[in-house]
Each structure stands twice: as C-alpha cells, then as structure tokens.
KEBA-72282 format. One record per residue (C-alpha): residue in one letter; x, y, z. Coordinates in steps of 0.05 Angstrom, whole numbers, padded with zeros to 5 digits, always signed. Each point is the difference from the previous one (the first is absolute). Example, Ala and Ser with C-alpha at 12.3 -4.5 7.8 and 13.67 -1.06 7.14 Angstrom:
A+00246-00090+00156S+00027+00069-00013
***
This chain:
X+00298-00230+00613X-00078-00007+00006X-00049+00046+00010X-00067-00007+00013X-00046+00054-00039X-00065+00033+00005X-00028+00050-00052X+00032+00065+00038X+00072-00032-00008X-00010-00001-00072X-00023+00067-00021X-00058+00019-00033X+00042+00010-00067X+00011-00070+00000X-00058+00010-00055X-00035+00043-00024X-00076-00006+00025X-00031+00072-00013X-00080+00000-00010X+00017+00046-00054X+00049-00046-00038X-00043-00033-00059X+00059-00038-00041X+00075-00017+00009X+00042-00021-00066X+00054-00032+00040X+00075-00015-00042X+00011-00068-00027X+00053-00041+00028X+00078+00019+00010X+00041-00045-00051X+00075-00014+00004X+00036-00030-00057X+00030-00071+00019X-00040-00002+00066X-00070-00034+00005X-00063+00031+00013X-00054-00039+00051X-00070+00027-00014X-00058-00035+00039X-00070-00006+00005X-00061-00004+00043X-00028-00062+00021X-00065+00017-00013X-00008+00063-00043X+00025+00022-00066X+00058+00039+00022X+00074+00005+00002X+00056+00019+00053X+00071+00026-00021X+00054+00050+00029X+00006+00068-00034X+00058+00043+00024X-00022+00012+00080X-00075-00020-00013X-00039-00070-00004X-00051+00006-00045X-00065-00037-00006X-00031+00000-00074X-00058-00033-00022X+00001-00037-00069X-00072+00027-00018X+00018+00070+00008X+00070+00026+00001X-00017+00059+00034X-00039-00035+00058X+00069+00003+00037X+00022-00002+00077X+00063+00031+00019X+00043-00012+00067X+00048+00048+00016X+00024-00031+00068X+00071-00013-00022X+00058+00037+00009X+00041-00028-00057X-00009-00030-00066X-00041-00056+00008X+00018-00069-00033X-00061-00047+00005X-00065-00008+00031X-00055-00060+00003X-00070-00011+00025X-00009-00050+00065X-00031-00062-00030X-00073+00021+00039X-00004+00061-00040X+00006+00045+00064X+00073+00026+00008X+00055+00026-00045X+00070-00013+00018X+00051+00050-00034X+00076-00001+00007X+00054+00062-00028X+00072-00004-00008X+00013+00035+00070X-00014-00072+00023X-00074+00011+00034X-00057-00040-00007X-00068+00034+00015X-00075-00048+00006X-00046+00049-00005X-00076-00017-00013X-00038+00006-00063X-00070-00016+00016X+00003+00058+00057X-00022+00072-00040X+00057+00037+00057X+00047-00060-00025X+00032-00011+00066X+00078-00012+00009X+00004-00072+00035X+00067-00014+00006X+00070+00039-00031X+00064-00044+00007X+00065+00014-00024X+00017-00073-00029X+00065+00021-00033X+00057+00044-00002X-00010+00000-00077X-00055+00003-00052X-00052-00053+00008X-00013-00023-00065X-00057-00046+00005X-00047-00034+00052X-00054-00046+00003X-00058-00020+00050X-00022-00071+00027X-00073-00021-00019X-00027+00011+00069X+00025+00065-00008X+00033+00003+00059X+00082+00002-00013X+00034+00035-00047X+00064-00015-00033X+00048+00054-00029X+00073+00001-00041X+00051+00045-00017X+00064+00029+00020X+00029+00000+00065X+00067-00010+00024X-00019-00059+00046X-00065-00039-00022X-00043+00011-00063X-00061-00037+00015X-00042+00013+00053X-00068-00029+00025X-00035+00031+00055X-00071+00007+00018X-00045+00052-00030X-00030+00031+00057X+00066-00006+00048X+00058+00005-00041X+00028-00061+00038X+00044-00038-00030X-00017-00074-00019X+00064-00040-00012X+00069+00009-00032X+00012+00000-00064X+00069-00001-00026X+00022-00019-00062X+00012+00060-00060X+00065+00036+00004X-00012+00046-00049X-00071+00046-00018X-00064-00035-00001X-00045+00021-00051X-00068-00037+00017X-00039-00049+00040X-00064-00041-00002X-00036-00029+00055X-00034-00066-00015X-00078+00003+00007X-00017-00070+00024X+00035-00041+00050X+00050-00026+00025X+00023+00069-00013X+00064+00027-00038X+00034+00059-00022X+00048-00002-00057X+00046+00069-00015X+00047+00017-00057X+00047+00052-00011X+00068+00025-00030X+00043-00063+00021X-00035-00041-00054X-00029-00036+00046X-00071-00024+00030X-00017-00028+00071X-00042-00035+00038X-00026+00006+00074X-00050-00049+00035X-00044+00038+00066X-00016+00030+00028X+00043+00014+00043X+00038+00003-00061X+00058-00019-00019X+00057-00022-00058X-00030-00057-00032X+00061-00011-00068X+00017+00045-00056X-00008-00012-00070X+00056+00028-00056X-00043-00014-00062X+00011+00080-00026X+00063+00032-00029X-00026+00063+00014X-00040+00048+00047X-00063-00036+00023X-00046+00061-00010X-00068-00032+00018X-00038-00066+00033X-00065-00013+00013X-00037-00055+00026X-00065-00030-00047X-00071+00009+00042X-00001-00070+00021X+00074+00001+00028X+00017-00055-00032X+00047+00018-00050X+00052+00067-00003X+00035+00037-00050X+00062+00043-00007X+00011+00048-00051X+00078+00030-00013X+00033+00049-00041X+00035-00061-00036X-00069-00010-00038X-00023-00067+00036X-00059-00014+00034X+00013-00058+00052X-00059-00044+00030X+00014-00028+00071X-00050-00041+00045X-00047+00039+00045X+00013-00041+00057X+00066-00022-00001X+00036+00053-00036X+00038-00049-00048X+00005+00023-00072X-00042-00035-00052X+00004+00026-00061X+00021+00063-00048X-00008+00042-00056X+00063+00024-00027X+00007+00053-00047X-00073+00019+00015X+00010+00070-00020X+00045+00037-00047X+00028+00049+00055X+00000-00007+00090X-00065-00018+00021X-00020+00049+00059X-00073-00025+00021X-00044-00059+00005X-00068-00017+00024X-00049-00065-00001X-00066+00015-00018X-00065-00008+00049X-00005-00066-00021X+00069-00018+00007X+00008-00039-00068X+00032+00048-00042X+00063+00055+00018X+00010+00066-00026X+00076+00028-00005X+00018+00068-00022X+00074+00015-00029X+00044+00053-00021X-00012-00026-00074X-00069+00046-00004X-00042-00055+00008X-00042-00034+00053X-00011-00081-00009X-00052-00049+00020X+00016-00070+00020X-00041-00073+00009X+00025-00022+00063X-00001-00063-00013X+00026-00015-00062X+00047+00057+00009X-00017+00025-00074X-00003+00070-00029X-00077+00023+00002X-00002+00073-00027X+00046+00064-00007X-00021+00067+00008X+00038+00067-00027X-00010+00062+00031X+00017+00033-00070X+00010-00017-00077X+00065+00040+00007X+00032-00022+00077X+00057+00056+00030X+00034-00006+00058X-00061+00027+00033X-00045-00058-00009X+00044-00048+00045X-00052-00034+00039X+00018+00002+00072X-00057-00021+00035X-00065-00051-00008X-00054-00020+00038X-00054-00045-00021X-00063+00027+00036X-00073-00032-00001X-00025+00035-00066X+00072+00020-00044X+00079-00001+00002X+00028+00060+00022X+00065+00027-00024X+00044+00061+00017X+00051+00031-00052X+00064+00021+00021X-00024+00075-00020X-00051-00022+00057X-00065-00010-00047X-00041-00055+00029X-00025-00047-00057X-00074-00036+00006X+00003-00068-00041X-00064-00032-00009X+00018-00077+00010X-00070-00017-00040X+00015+00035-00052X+00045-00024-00066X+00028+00076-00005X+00069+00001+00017X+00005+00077+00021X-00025+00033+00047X-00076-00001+00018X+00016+00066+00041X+00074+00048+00019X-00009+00043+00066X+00045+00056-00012X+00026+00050+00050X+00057+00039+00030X+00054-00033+00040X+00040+00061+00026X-00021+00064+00031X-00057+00043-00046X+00038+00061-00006X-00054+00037-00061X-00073-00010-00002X-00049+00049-00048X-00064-00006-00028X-00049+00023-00046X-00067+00007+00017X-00041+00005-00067X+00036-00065-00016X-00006-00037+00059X+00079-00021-00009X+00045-00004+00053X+00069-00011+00002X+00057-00012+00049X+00072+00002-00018X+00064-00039+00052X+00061-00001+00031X+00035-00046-00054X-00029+00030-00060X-00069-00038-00007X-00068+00034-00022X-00068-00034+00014X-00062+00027-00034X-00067-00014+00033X-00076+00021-00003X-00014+00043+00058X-00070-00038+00002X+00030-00071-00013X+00061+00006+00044X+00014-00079-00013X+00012+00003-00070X+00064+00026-00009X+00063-00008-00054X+00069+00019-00005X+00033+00048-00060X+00067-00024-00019X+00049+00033-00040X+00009-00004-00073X+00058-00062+00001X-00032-00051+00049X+00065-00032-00016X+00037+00052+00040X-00046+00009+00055X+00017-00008+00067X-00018-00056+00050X-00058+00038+00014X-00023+00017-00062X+00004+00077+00020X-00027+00054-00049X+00065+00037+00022X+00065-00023+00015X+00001+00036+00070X-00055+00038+00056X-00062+00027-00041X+00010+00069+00030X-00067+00030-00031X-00059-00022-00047X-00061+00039-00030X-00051-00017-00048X-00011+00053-00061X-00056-00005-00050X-00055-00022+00039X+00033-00051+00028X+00025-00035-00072X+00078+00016+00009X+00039-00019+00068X+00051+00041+00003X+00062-00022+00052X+00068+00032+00028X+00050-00053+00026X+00075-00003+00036X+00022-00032-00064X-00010+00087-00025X-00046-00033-00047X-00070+00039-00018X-00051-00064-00034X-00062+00018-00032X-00043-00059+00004X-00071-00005-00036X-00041-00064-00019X+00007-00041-00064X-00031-00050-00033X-00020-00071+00034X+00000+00036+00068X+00077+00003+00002X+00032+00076+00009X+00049+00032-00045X+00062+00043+00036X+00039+00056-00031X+00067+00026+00042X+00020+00074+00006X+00072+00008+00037X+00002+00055+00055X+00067+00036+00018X-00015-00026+00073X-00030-00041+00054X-00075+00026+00001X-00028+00005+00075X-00069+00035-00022X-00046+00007-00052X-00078+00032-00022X-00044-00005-00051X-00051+00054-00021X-00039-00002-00066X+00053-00020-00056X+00050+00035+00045X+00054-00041+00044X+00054+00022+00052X+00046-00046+00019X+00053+00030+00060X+00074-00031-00011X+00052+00011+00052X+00019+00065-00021X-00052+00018-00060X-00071+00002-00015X-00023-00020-00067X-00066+00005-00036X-00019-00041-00051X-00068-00001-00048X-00013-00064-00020X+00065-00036-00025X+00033+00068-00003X+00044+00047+00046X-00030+00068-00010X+00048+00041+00064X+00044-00016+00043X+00033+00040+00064X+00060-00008+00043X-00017+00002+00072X+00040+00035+00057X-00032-00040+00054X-00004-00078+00009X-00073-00014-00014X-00047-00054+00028X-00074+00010-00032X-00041+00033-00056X-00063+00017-00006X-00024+00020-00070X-00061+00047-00014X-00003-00002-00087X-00065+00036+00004X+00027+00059+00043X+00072-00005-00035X+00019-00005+00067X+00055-00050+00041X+00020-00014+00067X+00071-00031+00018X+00011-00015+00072X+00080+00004+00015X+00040-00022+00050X+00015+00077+00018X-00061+00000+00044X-00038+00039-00060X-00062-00011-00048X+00030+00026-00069X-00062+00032-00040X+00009+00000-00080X-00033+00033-00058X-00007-00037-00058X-00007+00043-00062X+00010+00000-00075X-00009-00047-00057X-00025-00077+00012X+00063-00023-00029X+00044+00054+00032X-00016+00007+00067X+00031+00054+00047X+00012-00010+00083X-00009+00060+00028X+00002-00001+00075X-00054+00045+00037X-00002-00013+00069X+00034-00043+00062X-00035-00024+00062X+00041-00017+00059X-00007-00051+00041X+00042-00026+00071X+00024-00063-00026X+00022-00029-00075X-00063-00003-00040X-00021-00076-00011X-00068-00006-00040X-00046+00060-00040X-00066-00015-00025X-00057+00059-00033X-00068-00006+00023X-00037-00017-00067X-00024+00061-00014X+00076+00028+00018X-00023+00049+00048X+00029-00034+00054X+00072-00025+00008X+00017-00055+00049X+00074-00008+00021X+00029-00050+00051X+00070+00001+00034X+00053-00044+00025X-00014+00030+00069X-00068-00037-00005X-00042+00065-00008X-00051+00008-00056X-00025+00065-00023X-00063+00026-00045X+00019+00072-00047X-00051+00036-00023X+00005+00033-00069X-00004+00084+00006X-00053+00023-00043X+00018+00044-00057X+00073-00008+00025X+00065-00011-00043X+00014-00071+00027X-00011+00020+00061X-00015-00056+00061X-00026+00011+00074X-00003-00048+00058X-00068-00042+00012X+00025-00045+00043X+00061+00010+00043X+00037-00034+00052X-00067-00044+00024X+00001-00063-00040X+00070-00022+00032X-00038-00077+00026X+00054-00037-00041X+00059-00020+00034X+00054-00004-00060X+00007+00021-00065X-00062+00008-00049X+00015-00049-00070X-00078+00018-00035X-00052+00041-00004X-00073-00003-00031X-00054+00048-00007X-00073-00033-00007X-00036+00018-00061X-00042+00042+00025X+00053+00036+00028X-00024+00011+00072X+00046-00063+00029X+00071-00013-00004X+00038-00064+00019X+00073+00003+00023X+00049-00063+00007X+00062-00002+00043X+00054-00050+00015X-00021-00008+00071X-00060-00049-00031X-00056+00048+00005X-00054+00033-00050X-00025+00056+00023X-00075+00023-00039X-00006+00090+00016X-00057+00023-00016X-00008+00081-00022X-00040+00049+00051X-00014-00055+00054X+00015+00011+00067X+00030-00068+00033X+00052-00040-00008X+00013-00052-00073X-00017-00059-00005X+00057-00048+00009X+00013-00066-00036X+00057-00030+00047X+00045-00055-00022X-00015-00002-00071X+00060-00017-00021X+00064-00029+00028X+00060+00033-00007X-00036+00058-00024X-00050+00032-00054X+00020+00020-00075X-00064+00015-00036X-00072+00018+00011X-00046+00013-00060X-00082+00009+00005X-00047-00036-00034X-00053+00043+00018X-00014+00041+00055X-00012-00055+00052X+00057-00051-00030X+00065+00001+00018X+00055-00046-00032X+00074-00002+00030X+00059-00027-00013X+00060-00022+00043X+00072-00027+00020X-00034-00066+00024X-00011-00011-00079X-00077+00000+00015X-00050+00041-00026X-00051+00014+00039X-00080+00032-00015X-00036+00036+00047X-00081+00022+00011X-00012+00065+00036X-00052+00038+00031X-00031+00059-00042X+00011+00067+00029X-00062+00025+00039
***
C-alpha cells in the first residue's frame, strides 16, 4: 500500500506551527528494557532524531528545548533518520508504515507513507544518494525491504531472516551493501541493488541488536546481546575480527565516529565504551553515575560531529565530551517519557514543575525551560526503571512557601514533601493517605488534597481536618485567605465550604452548592476570589460571581455561552490580572476568555495530542501547557485591547 501525500492528507496537527507558539519541551525517548534504542542525527546540524511514544522528535544538542515535534503517526513510533542530504526524514511505527516527510520545508510535507510490514519496523537506513530506503522488522513473510524513497517501489528481494530483525545499515560508498541482524543470532549480507541474499554469517550466540557501517564503508560492525562486538569487511561482508567480552552485560548500540577510526558501544553494564579501530584496543569508559541502577543501562549511542550522545534506559540522553578527560557526563537532558498528567507553578519563584504518568517529577525554570532535573525518591536503590518520584500517576502537585517545598499526591496514596538541600540535590519526606488522591490545592500554608472519598487538609507536614464526602469528587479549589473551598463532584454540583476555627483544628463547614448539567471537572478562583470558574465533562465552562454581603452566596456571570470545546474540560487558569481565563480540554484545544468582551476566545488548536492537562500563566500574556503527548508547550499572546 502506497500513497502519495500532499500537506492536506496529513493534517495540520501533524505539528504544531502556531505564530503564537514560542517553545516546545518535547519528551525524551521511549526505552524498553532488553530492546535497543536507534537515536540519529542530522547530517549537518547539531541535532538528534528518536521515536517518543506516537511522536518523532527533533532536538537540538545546543538547546534542549529548541525541539520539533511530528505527530503524523498513528501508532507508537519505533525509529526515525535524516536522508543523507539533510532534506527529508523518514519515520517508521510498529503498525508497519513508513512515512518521508521533508524537513527543510517549514509546512513539512508528507512525500510518501508505505506500509512496509505487517509488524513493527524496527530500524531503517538510507543510501548516500538519498534516494532508497531500507527498512526491518517483523512481518510474517519478508523482514527487509528496500524500496525507493519517493515511490515506495520495491528494489529487489531480500530473503534471508526467519525470525525478527532488529537493525540494518546501508553502506555509504560503493559497490553498495546492506548488512541486517536480528533475533536468529545471525547477520547477513546483500549485494545491489537490485538486492539480493549475498551469505550469512553465525559469529553471535545471541540477538544481534545493532550494525552499522564505518563512514568510508569499508569496514562493519555487529553488536549482540552476548557482549561481542564483531568486525566484518565493508565490501565483502566476511568477518575479520572481534572483541569478545567487550562489555560486562548485552551490548545494545554502536556507532563509528566522523572519522571512522574509533567505535563507540553502549551496554546494559551502565557504561558506554570507546574503541581504536585499528588496533581493536580499549580507548576510554564513561559512567553515567558513581552509583549505576538498573536505570543507567545505556541503550543507545551516537557519535555526532562535536560529542557522544547516550540515552539511559530511564530515557535521559547523556552528552560526553570526547575531548575531554572527564569520564561523566559533560551534560544529562532530562524529561518526561509518558503522558504529563500535573503541571503547577510558582510565579515569584520562577519554578515550574510537571509531574507523569509513571511516577516521575521534573523541575524546571519557567525562564530557562532547558535546564531541567529529576527528584527521586529517598532509596535510589528501590526506584523504579524510571526513576519516578512516586511509584504510580502523579495525580496532583503544588508548590507551598514561595515556591521552596513541592508538594505531590501520587497512585502509590503517597503525599511527598519535597524541598531543596544541600549541593543542589532535594530532600523528600512521605506522608501515607487513606486513598488514591485525584486532586489537590495549595493556598498560603494551607493544602487540600481530594482522595476518592475524603478531603484532607494539611498545614505544613500536618493534617489539621479531615471530611468524609457523600459524592465522588474530581477538583478543588482552595481560597486560605477567604477560608473558603470549592470541590467539584461527580454529582453535577460545586460543593462550597467554610473553613473556620483554630489553624491546627480546622472545621468544614459547607455553605453553599452550585449546580451544574454535567459532573464537575476543573474549579479555579479568580485571584482576587471574586470570581469562580468551573468547567464540566459536558465541555461547558462557566464564570460565578461572588454575592456581595451574601452568606456564601454565588450567581451566574457567565452561563451556557462558552460551550466552543468539544469534550470534557481537564484545566483551567485565570491570568493574573484576573480579566482572562484559559480552559484546556481533551479534544486538544486551549481556549483564552476574556471578561466583558464581546466576541468569540481566542483559540489555540492542536496544542496537544491526545488532549490538554494543565495550563498555568506566567504573566498575563504567557501561557504554559501541558499535555498527553508528554510535551510541554509555552505560548505568547496578544494583550487585551
């Protein structure tokens, strides 16, 4: 199947290209344990390529959050590589489908989408002319595939493999080659094109998880989870020469430098080696930390112009600088790898943080969105593969005392107070909640954190009240300065709550309910609490004014007319001035209102795929969001005239 593709047939949320966009943090790559990783680069710029869940992302080396995101695929993508020229992309998912789409083009036009396999394609290569394309994977029939880049024809027959094929390298000189390796220990050789089965070689005992051919062509190696590195002549594909026992665990990547004299391997032993060549001896070792878990496995390398690049298996991508006689790290990129399911900010502080699906917190400058770090729990020894703050979904985060003390709700019913320590590292302290948490505010000293069937408030460290809830709720608001809360309930009701009494001994009292048509899905006070925002599940979003002199008493502002979303509302932000509010919603849209202006909002469409979970203001013309395509996303908008 081959079709042909102009911009209209891919969408314009294939990425995101608003005028008003100003940065994109895009997610660092997708990791699985035991399987290889294939990052690449560009042949001319400081940047690298990878697959991250359904996106290809495009990050430059300089700046980690100069980023380019594709969101063209359907399905969890599985590897992606520039054309030799510099001017097209080729990106393959495990639905089978290879896209060439161009990079040099700003609209980044589809060329050519061909489905290759009926399995995952695992890795693929292009000729130096840039004009054919080889691909590998699963299929029930053949598993490598050459066709040309702008036709999809097919050029040849390769047979061979009987069982997965892992990767592929396309030699860069003539007479050309390509040379494959996958799960039947096995490498082989074709001669084109057309191409076809040149011999197989049985040198590995165990999965063949990478090749690549040096810059020249003239020589090719084989890396294999059974810790050897195998040589073979360029030309004629006959092994020459090993390294056994080259690493202390399955070697997963391998790459020759620009120069083609020395070869870097990365290995499930922590550690990423450099190689002569020539003499086949040991050059340097580099450690991605003094004290290596499970999560430094290095599963990728690439050897670019300037530095080694490494990724982690808990996805952090490692800059090495080859000139230098430091064995760690000259640089870690740091990022989410699942969906961002908590984002909050302080302003005065300028610290913004975003909280994951599988438990991992991220704490950036708001300013400086490239420097960035991960919290870990208190026993890096039993942290997960990701090296997740929680052991489950960050359900909520806010930041108390200006900003100094991150505090987080996770699925693993955990509560963390997190605050920094010395030598830049932060401290954690655990507080056990009776269940899962699915919301939580911060006011002052004051915190409410909403459990299944409870809402608890807490100053500082300590549980000051507590109340049983007849309803299931979904969001809190929290108002210390007005002793005032919101909970929005599944019941299709805003619950309104009196807080009275001592600091230590707080007492709930509720004052008031607001209906609404559908289960109430996000709250959020105007800051100077006059105003109450509430959004629905039935997409609507609605403004309450505050009666004057009243007992807790709330009218309508805004009824029934901001109804533009088309599914359920997951966040809402006021502006600090209090005259704009932004609403996200799972149909991928932000939505700016603005107060006492006639007209319709301005929209932000496509932010996020798969749907917005946070906004937060930076001031009153800077929007940051947050989403399930991992990415975090800042915005510059036009004042209100």
């Amino acid at each position: 199947q081959i079709k042909m593709a102009t911009f209209t047939d891919v969408g314009a949320n294939c990425f995101l290209g608003s005028k008003l966009m100003e940065k994109i943090v895009a997610p660092n790559p997708s990791t699985e344990r035991g399987r290889t990783l294939h990052i690449n680069g560009h042949p001319k710029e400081p940047k690298i390529i990878y697959p991250s869940a359904k996106l290809i992302v495009v990050k430059s080396l300089v700046d980690p959050s100069d980023c380019f995101v594709y969101r063209g695929h359907l399905f969890m993508t599985t590897v992606a590589k520039f054309s030799p020229n510099g001017y097209w992309v080729a990106s393959a998912d495990i639905s089978g489908k290879v896209k060439v789409w161009s990079w040099d083009n700003p609209e980044h036009l589809l060329k050519l989408e061909t489905s290759v396999f009926g399995g995952p394609v695992y890795d693929l290569d292009w000729d130096s002319e840039s004009k054919r394309i080889v691909a590998v994977g699963d299929s029930s029939g053949i598993q490598v595939k050459c066709f040309s880049w702008d036709t999809g024809n097919t050029i040849g027959e390769m047979l061979g493999p009987t069982k997965r094929v892992l990767t592929v390298s396309y030699k860069p000189s003539r007479p050309f080659r390509v040379i494959t390796g996958g799960e039947d220990f096995q490498t082989f050789f074709y001669a084109g094109p057309p191409f076809k089965l040149d011999h197989s070689n049985s040198q590995h005992t165990n999965f063949v998880n990478c090749v690549r051919y040096s810059p020249s062509g003239h020589l090719a190696a084989a890396v294999s989870t059974d810790k050897k590195i195998q040589f073979y002549n360029g030309t004629t594909g006959q092994p020459t020469t090993d390294i056994p026992q080259a690493h202390d665990g399955g070697v997963y990547s391998v790459s020759f430098s620009p120069d083609g004299k020395q070869l870097a391997t990365a290995s499930a032993d922590k550690t990423v080696k450099v190689w002569d060549c020539d003499s086949m001896q040991l050059l340097r070792v580099f450690a991605v930390s003094e004290h290596p878990q499970l999560s430094d496995a290095q599963m990728a390398v690439l050897w670019t112009a300037g530095q080694l690049v490494s990724v982690s298996l808990n996805g952090n991508i490692n800059l090495f600088d080859v000139t230098s006689a430091d064995d760690k790290p000259a640089k870690v990129i740091q990022s989410h790898q699942t969906p961002i399911t908590a984002l909050c900010l302080d302003r005065a502080s300028g610290r913004l943080v975003t909280g994951s699906a599988d438990g991992v917190v991220v704490i950036r400058s708001a300013r400086a969105l490239q420097e960035a770090f991960r919290l870990q729990g208190p026993d890096p020894a039993r942290n997960s593969i990701c090296c997740g703050l929680h052991n489950g979904k960050v359900a909520a985060m806010a930041l108390v005392e200006d900003g100094q003390v991150l505090v987080s709700a996770g699925w693993d019913d955990m509560l963390r107070f997190s605050s920094p320590g010395s030598g830049g590292s932060w401290g954690s302290e655990m507080v056990p909640l009776k269940g899962q948490p699915c919301a939580m505010s911060a006011s002052g000293d004051l915190l409410a954190v909403v459990t299944a069937d409870e809402l608890v408030l807490f100053r500082g460290r300590r549980q000051v009240s507590s109340l049983s809830l007849g309803f299931s709720p979904l969001c809190v608001g929290l108002r210390e300065d007005l002793q005032e809360l919101a909970l929005g309930g599944g019941d299709c009701k805003t619950h309104l709550y009196r807080l009275s009494g001592d600091a230590l001994a707080l007492q709930i009292t509720q004052i008031a309910e607001i209906p609404t048509r559908s289960a109430v899905s996000a709250v959020a006070y105007s800051p100077d609490g006059a105003l109450l925002a509430v959004g629905d599940v039935g997409r609507q979003v609605e403004v309450h004014s505050r009666v004057e002199g009243g007992a807790g008493g709330w009218v309508a502002k805004v009824s029934g007319q901001w109804v533009d979303h088309t599914s359920r509302i997951t966040c809402l932000g006021w502006a600090p001035a209090g005259d704009r509010l932004a609403s996200g919603s799972l149909d991928e849209n932000i939505y700016v209102w603005t107060l006492n202006k006639t007209g319709g909002p301005l929209q932000l469409p496509y932010t996020h795929a798969g749907g917005v979970t946070g906004v937060e203001w930076l001031d009153d013309t800077s929007l940051i969001s947050s989403g399930n395509d991992q990415c975090l996303v800042t915005w510059k908008l036009p004042p209100v005239v």
